[in-house]
Steps between C-alpha positions, in 0.01 A plus 500: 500500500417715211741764393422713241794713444400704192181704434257283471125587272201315473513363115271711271357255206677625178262681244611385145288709215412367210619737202302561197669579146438844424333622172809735359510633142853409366660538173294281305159625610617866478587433101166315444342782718664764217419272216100514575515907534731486178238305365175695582706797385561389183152360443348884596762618249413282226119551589504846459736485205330242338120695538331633235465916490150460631633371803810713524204783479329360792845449700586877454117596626532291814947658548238840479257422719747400745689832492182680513412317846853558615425861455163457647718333798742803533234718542312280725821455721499875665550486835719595772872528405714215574734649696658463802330768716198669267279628743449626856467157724613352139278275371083473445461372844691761695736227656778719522757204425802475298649132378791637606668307769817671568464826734673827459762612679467836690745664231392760230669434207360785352294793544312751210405858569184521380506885573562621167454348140226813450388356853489860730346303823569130670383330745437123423237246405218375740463143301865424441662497140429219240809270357519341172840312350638844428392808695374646828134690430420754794277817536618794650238564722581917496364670776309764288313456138757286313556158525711305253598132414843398403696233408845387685739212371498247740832405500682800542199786595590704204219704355292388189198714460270722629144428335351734265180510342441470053559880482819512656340636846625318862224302619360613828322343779320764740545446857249391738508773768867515511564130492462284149452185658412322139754280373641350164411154326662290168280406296527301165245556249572230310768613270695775751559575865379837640510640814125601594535855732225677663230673527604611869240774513332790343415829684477879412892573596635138381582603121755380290438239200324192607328577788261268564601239227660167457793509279679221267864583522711293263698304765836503276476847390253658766306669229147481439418362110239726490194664628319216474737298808282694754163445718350810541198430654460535860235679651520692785355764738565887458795468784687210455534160404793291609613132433790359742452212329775357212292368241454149496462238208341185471533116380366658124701834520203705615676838699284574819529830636348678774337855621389645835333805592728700741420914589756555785281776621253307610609136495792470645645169460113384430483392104123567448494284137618295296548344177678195321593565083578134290673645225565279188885496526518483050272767448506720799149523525221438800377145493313615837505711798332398892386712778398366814172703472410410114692806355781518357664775778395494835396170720696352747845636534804306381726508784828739582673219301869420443515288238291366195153320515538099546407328218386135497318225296185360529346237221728665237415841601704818662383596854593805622529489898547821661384659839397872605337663736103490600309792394195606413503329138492131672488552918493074437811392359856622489701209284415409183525284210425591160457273212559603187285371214652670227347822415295512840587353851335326776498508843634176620495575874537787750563502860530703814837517718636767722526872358816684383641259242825660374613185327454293186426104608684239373470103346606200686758311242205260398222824411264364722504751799582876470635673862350799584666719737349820711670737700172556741646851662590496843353170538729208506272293698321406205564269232701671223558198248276331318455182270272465184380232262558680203201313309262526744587766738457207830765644781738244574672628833561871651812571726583776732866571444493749733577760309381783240589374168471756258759249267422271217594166550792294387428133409820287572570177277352294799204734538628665766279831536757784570387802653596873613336702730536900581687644787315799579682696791218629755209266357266419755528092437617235797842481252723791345646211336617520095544121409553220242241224531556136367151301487416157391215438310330161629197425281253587740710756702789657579797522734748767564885364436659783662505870564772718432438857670653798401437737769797749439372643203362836581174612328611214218206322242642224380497379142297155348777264573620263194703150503715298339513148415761374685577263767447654740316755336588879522251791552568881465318786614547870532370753793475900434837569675678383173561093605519185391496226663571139362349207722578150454195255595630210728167338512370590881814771515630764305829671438578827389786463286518901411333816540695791303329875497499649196589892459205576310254797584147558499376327863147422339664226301643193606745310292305179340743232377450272176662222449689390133496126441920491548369641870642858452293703702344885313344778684427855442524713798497852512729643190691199459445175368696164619633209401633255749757249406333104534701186649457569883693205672538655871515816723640846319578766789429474834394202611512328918243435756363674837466314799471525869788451748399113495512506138152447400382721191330799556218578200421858372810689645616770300875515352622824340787523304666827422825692348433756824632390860169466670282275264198487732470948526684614158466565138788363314410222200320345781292192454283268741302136473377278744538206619258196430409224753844346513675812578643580177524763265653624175586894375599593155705742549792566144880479609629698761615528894140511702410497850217268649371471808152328597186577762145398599302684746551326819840429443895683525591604161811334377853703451531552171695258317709614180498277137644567205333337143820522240267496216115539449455131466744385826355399871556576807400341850391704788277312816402666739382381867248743735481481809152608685499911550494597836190742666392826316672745805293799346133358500292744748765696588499873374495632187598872383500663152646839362209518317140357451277265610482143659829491598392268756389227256837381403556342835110345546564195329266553230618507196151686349619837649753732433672821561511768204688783546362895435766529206796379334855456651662549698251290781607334787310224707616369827421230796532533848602155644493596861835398588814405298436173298758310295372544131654329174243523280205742361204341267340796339233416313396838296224607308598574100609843625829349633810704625799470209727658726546447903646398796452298826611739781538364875483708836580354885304499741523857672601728148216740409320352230440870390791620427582479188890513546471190741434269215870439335488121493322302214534130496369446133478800197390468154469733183392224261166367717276334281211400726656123541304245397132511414251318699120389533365631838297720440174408546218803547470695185241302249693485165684822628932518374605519835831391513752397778879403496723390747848607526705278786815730589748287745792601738738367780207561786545833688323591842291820468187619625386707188483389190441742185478502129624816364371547141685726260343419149202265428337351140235733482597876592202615724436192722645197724357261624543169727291191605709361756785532621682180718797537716670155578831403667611347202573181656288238527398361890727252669428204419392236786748240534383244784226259525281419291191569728621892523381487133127483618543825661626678196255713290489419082838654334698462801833336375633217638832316534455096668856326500542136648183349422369152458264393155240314610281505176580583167209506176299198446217282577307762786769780404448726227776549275732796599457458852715343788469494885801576750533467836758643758774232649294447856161455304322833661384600185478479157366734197359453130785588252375608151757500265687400118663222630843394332530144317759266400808455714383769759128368536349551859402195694339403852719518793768732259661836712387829350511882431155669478461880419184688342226692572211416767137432365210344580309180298119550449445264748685735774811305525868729521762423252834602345452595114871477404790260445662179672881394477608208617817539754457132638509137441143284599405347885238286521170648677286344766170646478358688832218222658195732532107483556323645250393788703860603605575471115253736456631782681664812354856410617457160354492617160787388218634259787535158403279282656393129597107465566235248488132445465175313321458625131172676485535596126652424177553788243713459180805660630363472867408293766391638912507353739444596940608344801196590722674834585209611296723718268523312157796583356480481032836256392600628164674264323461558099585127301576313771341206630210560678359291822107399556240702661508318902886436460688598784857630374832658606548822297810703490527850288548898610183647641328799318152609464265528219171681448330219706730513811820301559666325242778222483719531161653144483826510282565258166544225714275190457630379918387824663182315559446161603219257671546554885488146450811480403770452689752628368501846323811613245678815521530681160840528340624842546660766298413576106645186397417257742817319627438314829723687728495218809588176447602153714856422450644162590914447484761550396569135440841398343692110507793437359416460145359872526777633304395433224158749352286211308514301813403796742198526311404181358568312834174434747646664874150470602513118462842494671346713839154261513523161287101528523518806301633641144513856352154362247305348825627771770145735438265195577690287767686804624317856485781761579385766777729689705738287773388211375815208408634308288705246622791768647367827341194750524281653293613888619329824360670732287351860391634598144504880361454641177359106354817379641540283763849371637550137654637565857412265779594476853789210308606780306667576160674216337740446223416194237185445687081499344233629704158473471220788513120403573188744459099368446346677185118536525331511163145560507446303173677244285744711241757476280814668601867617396734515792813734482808430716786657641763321691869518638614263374323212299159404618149208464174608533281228619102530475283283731099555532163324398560494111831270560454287795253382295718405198789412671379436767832783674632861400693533169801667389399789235838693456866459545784665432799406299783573892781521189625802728417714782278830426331785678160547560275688317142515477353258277749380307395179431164390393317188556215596162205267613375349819171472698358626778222305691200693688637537867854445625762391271869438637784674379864373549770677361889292540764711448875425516743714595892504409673794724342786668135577618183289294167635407195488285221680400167367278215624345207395322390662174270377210638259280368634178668851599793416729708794462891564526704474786584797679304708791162583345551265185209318530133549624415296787182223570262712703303341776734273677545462865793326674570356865793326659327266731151295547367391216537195333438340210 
């Protein structure tokens, strides 16, 4: 009979490809290559030398002409600067994007006090500096009449100038009601750089030189030639006029500048009018000016802008796009494009979106669609983004981001839109939300990526984000608390990869980062400017993830870092982020010993844990797990104050009222529980008028609450409070500043019935005042530890602890990734497990024992489950399914059990199938890939019982054999475990004779001939099928029950020295495929394949792998490996032979693919999904 010893492969025709000589220029053609251009250049030479003086005449005309054109060209060539940042939002199109494609690192490698230098007022720039191959440009945006553009190095922050004006005076910019929100842009004229500043505004009180003008500054000496490098033309209204727009240039140079009308005594934050200015950028002077209503001031208004006007091109021509706000000058239209014609301009197209436009738009990397973004107050219900045809004006798609996006966008290299949005404590929105928006641009509409929210940022704008080139791309942004943030886009994720405040002043301005084309990072906030070092290659600070007991991330929980001993109450250099989806977070924090300790509402604070960072660029790891917070002791209980009103209100749940006291400290506020309660742990959650200094006093049950002496014990005291951590709940004062932050004090629990806060200094010296204030044990609930049906009782949050629990369904086919099924040992119950479920070696498969621990919650669908983790403490079992009717599958207890039931397919889906019994209660099969049956089939289906949004619902695993034809009459039970080793198997021996000594014979002799001359080890599957107790000739098939994939060879004969056994299992494969099969064996063993595909050929079984019995060995899993076999569709017989020299034998086989077949080794390889085994029946 055949016996292939040695992998064998089907042959694979051999490609042979032609080769073609390749064209290469070697010596020989380089010299003849040299000769010809020798020889043209000596022809020219003699030409010209040889020419008469008429035609060296004409020859030094046409050298003249050509210099005169190059002139013409240099003239013709103004236009922005190229440099690496030159303008707000950088280039034309207001992309915002660098070609940088390293990110910064969250370390300043230096900082310039721009405070000084004849500078008496600082507060930073509203459009970011400008960058060019050798300096920072910035404004000082002073907070009074004088603002003032200088010039930084950029490699070391060093000052260069301050610019002045031809006579020697500083140029000014005047303020725009306190804030100067223009900015600075490089231009090149055609022969010089310059560094375009202004107008800002002109009023009665702004004085100082320049008001009102756009200045040349010499961008190497920051002088201005002379009085010609100005526009002085703006027109304006009595009060004021105001631009908050940097200028911007177009394609030919042309400098387009902006002015608004804007009377804060009647206006508000409502610009009445408008105008745009194209300025000729050689000779300074007006090439044309626009107004929405025909004038050249007044018209529609141009917006509360942050950034320059978008500039595109059309035919050859500039187009100005800009937005503003509807008025009385054009009620129709709030978005424009302008076309400019030269010495006039055109209206190209104008449309209407949403009021209160704060933003400039921007251009998609090709120029055909501008975004338009609107911040639509108190309205995030509508659609705030917007895309153009910037020829004809056509919308392409809106979106509703769900937020108020008062932000210019960013335009990553893919076209990614990126996006910020306010966070506005108190607005009156559905979401208090701050957050970075990725959207994809899809022709004809859009999608949102992902949505990072920022909801910790107290009364924070954010800044117009801007990106990076690289891979993956980087975005910063600022918020008004002094912030960055630097976000790496993952494609449908993001990761913050640092957030570092800056200790700049002046809330009204957040920092606004630019980005240098070596990826250092420049931004001007409050006095001080910064540079931050480039290369970023991983975390700097403190870096770890939050997670529940069960070890699933926890998104948006706070972590606070501080020098103090209480991180989440005190001052100290204290620092906070949060943590994305995946639980994780990063703080930039400079070297130094720091506490941290985490929290979310809902949940126990952490202890604080204690890092130290050796140097400013060094890591360190803290995680942190949270367990679920137990009840809030103090809500409706009673409430007393020494002072004031609504005392009451910090223990109604509601975090919109509050108690304010009649006056400063000292203030006390106290709780009555009713009886002594254990408490470990007070939330306060204040208003901005938050105690500094204070303790946590305690008094038992039966002291007199009013007298003062009885209160000598204080669990927790503090003289450095800081508020905590500032939050977003607020939600009832339209764009009010209210402002709440939580401070989480924790303590060994005490028993006491009162409970007070005894105030002794606060922030502000006439007032304190609280939102809430929680009382906890400071422990979290016990957890239940029993069945997994007591799980159903528990309410959402409840922690749980399940130990000695069966897998019976793990992601695939019906089951969505991340999710598993248990059940308890006696099958009573089962439960829905969602959680990040480990991989390699320590995979989770059916029928494995395991730990369970989490939180309770509830699917949409109204089915319990654990949100947490899953450890595997034991080896795999097979599973029977439960035999059920579809009805009794249907009941509540039923669900997560596995399950056996039958019926006629009513439906076929494309991941679905039903099918009823005539119980009349249908029950959906989800099964994903797999194989499906035909409508009026009537099938056995086996899977864990849920429910959908249509009723009961069968999840069938990723096994092809859970369903099969009733027909059928046999039906396969799935390998179990992750890896799929057949844990029961027919053993027949041991045999031994007296030539057994010896290893080659043990396994190259046929015993199976020797027990039944009708039979041989190739024939024994088709003359012969094993099944359990039945002979041959003196011994029987017994069965054996492996663990862990192995399975050892004891029968009732026993152990044997210098003896083979044999080991029998039926494989079902539900099609015909190639396979790899691994092998493990004590000691040498034969693998011998019998099914369809080789009866056929050879008419028996065949011999596909043998080892070389030089010695004896110990098993291990899958050592061997038999590269390529087939399967056949249905049952295929596996024998394994093994001989055995001293001690006990065993084996243990799997089947992998044979393109990928792994290593040896538990978890080395990735197992066939789908098949099914048996030990008796079928036949082949």
């Amino acid at each position: 009979m055949p016996d292939w010893t040695t992998p064998q492969r089907s042959a694979m025709p051999a490609r042979i490809v032609a080769g073609y000589p390749m064209l290469r220029p070697g010596a020989h053609a380089s010299a003849r290559v040299q000769s010809a251009w020798r020889d043209n250049l000596d022809n020219s030479t003699n030409y010209w030398g040889e020419e008469s003086g008429i035609m060296k005449r004409v020859g030094l005309v046409v050298f003249l002409v050509l210099v005169c054109a190059f002139a013409a060209s240099a003239v013709l060539s103004a236009g922005l600067a190229n440099a690496d940042w030159p303008k707000s939002r950088r280039d034309a199109g207001n992309r915002g994007r660098s070609p940088a494609t390293a990110a910064a690192k969250p370390i300043i490698d230096w900082q310039a006090d721009t405070y000084g230098h004849d500078v008496t007022m600082s507060v930073g720039t509203m459009q970011g500096p400008i960058v060019d191959a050798n300096n920072v440009y910035t404004l000082d945006e002073g907070m009074g009449p004088n603002a003032y553009t200088m010039a930084f190095k950029r490699t070391d922050g060093s000052w260069v100038w301050t610019g002045k004006d031809s006579t020697g005076g500083y140029v000014m910019m005047a303020p725009i009601w306190y804030w100067n929100r223009s900015g600075l842009t490089l231009l090149n004229d055609g022969t010089s750089n310059f560094v375009l500043v202004g107008p800002g505004s002109s009023s009665d009180w702004a004085g100082g030189a320049g008001a009102g003008s756009l200045w040349w500054l010499n961008a190497v000496t920051g002088l201005q030639p002379d009085a010609s490098y100005a526009f002085t033309g703006f027109v304006g209204p009595d009060y004021y006029y105001v631009s908050y727009d940097a200028p911007a240039v177009g394609a030919d140079g042309t400098v387009y500048e902006t002015m608004s009308q804007f009377d804060p005594n009647t206006d508000g934050y409502a610009y009445s009018g408008g105008t745009i200015y194209a300025i000729d950028p050689a000779t300074r002077a007006l090439k044309w000016s626009w107004g929405a209503d025909g004038t050249v001031s007044g018209g529609a208004s141009l917006g509360f802008h942050s950034g320059p006007l978008c500039v595109a091109t059309v035919g050859g021509k500039n187009v100005v796009i800009f937005s503003g706000n509807v008025n009385a000058g054009d009620p129709t239209a709030n978005v424009y494009a302008i076309q400019d014609d030269g010495t006039s301009c055109t209206v190209l197209w104008s449309k209407r979106v949403p009021p209160a436009l704060w933003a400039t738009p921007a251009l998609s990397n090709d120029g055909q669609t501008v975004y338009v973004t609107t911040e639509q107050w108190q309205s995030t219900n509508n659609v705030t983004l917007f895309a153009f045809d910037v020829a004809t004006g056509t919308q392409k798609w809106s979106i509703n981001p769900h937020a108020e996006l008062c932000s210019s966008p960013a335009i990553g290299a893919d076209g990614t839109i990126y996006l910020t949005s306010t966070c506005l404590q108190g607005d009156a929105r559905t979401d208090n939300s701050g957050k970075l928006i990725a959207v994809r641009d899809n022709g004809s509409s859009a999608t949102i990526k992902w949505t990072m929210v920022v909801d910790y940022e107290s009364d924070s704008y954010f800044s117009s984000p801007v990106v990076n080139s690289g891979t993956p791309p980087t975005v910063y942004f600022g918020s008004t608390s002094g912030r960055t943030y630097a976000v790496q886009d993952l494609g449908t994720d993001y990761k913050i990869i640092w957030s570092k405040a800056l200790p700049g002043v002046g809330t009204h301005y957040w920092p606004i980062p630019v980005i240098a084309n070596d990826g250092r990072v420049y931004i001007h906030q409050g006095e001080f400017l910064y540079g931050f070092q480039p290369g970023y290659t991983g975390p700097i600070g403190i870096t770890g993830t939050v997670t529940d007991a069960g070890g699933t991330p926890i998104a948006n929980a706070l972590v606070s870092a501080s020098t103090g001993d209480f991180p989440l109450t005190d001052a100290g250099t204290k620092r906070y982020a949060k943590t994305d989806p995946h639980g994780r977070y990063v703080i930039t924090v400079p070297a130094g010993t720091y506490k941290v300790a985490a929290w979310i509402d809902g949940r126990v604070s952490s202890d604080p844990a204690t890092v130290t960072l050796a140097t400013d660029s060094s890591t360190a790891a803290a995680d942190f797990a949270l367990r679920t917070a137990g009840p809030n002791l103090s809500i409706g209980k009673t409430a007393t104050a020494s002072s004031g009103s609504g005392a009451g209100n910090v223990i109604d749940g509601n975090i919109n009222t509050r108690w304010v006291s009649s006056g400063g400290a000292p203030q006390w506020l106290m709780v009555d529980l009713g009886s002594d309660k254990a408490i470990g742990e007070a939330v306060m959650k204040w208003e901005s008028a938050w105690a500094t200094s204070y303790s946590i006093q305690y008094l038992k049950d039966g002291s007199d609450p009013a007298v003062e002496a009885n209160w000598t014990n204080a669990v927790f005291s503090t003289t450095t409070g800081a508020g905590g951590i500032a939050v977003n709940w607020i939600t009832w004062n339209p764009k009010g500043t209210a402002s709440t932050f939580a401070s989480i004090a924790k303590w060994a629990p005490v028993s006491a019935r009162y409970w007070r806060i005894k105030v002794t200094a606060s922030r502000y010296t006439d007032v304190v005042s609280m939102y809430e204030l929680e009382l906890r044990s400071g422990m979290p609930p016990g957890p239940v530890s029993g069945k997994c049906a007591d799980v159903r009782k528990l309410n959402n949050g409840d922690d749980v602890i399940l130990e000695g629990k069966r897998v019976t369904a793990t992601p695939g086919a019906g089951l969505p990734n991340g999710v598993v099924y248990v059940e308890d040992a006696e099958r009573t119950g089962a439960i829905r497990v969602k959680a990040n479920l480990p991989t390699g070696a320590n995979a989770i498969g059916t029928g494995d024992v395991v730990k369970v621990s989490g939180t309770v919650a509830t699917t949409a669908a109204g089915e319990k489950y654990v949100d947490g983790g899953v450890t595997k403490t034991g080896t795999a079992i097979v599973l029977d399914p439960l035999g059920m009717n579809n009805r009794d599958a249907s009941e509540p207890n039923a669900q997560g059990l596995f399950v056996k039931i039958w019926g006629k397919v009513a439906s076929v889906g494309s991941d679905r199938f039903v099918i009823s019994d005539g119980s009349n209660v249908p029950v959906t099969v989800m099964c994903g890939a797999l194989n499906k049956p035909a409508v009026n089939d009537v099938v056995r289906v086996r899977g864990v019982m849920s429910k959908d949004s249509s009723g009961p619902a069968l999840l069938m695993r990723d096994e092809q054999v859970d369903w099969i034809s009733a027909a059928s009459e046999f039906q396969p039970l799935p390998l179990p475990g992750a890896f799929k080793y057949p844990q029961e198997w027919l053993v027949l021996g041991p045999f031994a004779d007296a030539s057994s000594g010896d290893r080659d014979y043990r396994l190259d002799h046929d015993f199976i001939a020797d027990a039944d001359s009708g039979l041989t080890e190739f024939t024994l599957a088709q003359l012969a099928p094993p099944y359990p107790g039945r002979a041959v000739g003196s011994k029987t098939w017994t069965r054996v029950t492996g663990s862990g994939g192995h399975v050892v060879f004891a029968t009732a004969d026993g152990q044997a020295n210098n003896s083979t056994f044999y080991a029998h299992v039926w494989i079902y494969s539900p099609v015909d495929q190639q396979v790899a099969v691994r092998v493990g064996s004590d000691d040498s063993s034969k693998f011998i394949l019998s099914n369809s595909i080789w009866l056929d050929v050879f008419g028996s079984g065949v011999a596909f792998y043998r080892t070389d019995p030089a010695v004896g060995r110990a098993e291990q899993w899958g050592q061997d490996l038999s590269n390529s076999t087939w399967l056949a569709t249905g049952w295929n017989s596996i024998l394994i032979k093994c001989e055995n020299g001293t001690g006990a034998s065993g084996a243990d086989i799997q089947f992998v693919s044979s393109d990928n077949p792994g290593s040896p080794g538990w978890g080395g390889a990735t197992p066939i999904q789908g098949l099914g085994y048996l030990l008796s029946n079928p036949t082949l």
